[in-house]
N, C-alpha and C positions, 0 to 999 in steps of 0.2 A: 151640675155637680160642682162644688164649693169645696178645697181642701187648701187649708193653710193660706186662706187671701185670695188664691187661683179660684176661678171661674173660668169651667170650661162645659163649652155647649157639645151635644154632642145628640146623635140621632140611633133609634134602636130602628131594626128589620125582622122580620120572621119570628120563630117559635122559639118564645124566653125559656121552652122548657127542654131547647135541644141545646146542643155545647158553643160555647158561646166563640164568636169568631172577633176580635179589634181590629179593625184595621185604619191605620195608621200614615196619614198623610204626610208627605216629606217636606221641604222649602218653598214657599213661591204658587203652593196650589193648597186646596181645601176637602173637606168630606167630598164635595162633588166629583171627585176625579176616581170613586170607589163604587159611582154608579152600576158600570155595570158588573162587575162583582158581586155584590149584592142583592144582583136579581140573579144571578147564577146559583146564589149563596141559599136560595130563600128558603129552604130547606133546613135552614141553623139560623142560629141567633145572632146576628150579628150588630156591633155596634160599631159607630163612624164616629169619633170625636173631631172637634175642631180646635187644635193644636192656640191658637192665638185668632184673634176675632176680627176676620178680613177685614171689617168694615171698622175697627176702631182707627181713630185719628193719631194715636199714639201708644205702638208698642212694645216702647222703651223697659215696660216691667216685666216683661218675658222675662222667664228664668227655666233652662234645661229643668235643671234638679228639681224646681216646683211644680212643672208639668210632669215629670215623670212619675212624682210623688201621687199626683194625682190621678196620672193614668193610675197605677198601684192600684188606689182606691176604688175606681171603678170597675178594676177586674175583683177584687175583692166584695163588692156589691154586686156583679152581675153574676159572675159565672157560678156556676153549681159545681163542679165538678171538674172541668179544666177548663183551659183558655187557649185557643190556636191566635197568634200574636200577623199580623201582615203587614210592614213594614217597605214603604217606601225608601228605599237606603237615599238616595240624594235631599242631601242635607237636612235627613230628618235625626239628628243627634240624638233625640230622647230614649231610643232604644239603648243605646248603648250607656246612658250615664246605670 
């Protein structure tokens, strides 16, 4: 997904045609920490973004506001009908901007 310069990767689970579930990694870890979630989950649709690209050498051009923007976007492309939001709170700031 591509919104405003941002690039962010991000992985789907289960049935795109149940309600769709985000969930939201915090500071210092990745989608992989919503593993098992997700197989609890498999039942709905859920999506795992990856907030900033573990493997890049520099990532100085994070921006709150431009990932949240993009999150937006993705809920706005995936979901049907609503979106259940699952937020890691430690240090993941994008919920709240």
């Amino acid at each position: 997904m591509k919104k405003e310069g941002v690039v962010m990767h991000f992985k789907e689970y289960g049935d795109i045609h149940k309600p769709l579930i985000l969930l939201i990694h915090g500071g210092g870890v990745g989608g992989w920490m919503w593993d098992k979630q997700v197989q609890y989950f498999s039942d709905y649709h859920c999506v795992v973004p990856e907030l900033i690209d573990n493997g890049a050498k520099n990532n100085s051009d994070f921006s709150i506001e431009d990932s949240a923007k993009t999150l937006l976007s993705l809920i706005e492309e995936k979901a049907k009908n609503k979106c259940v939001i699952v937020l890691l709170k430690v240090k993941s700031y994008t919920g709240y901007t």
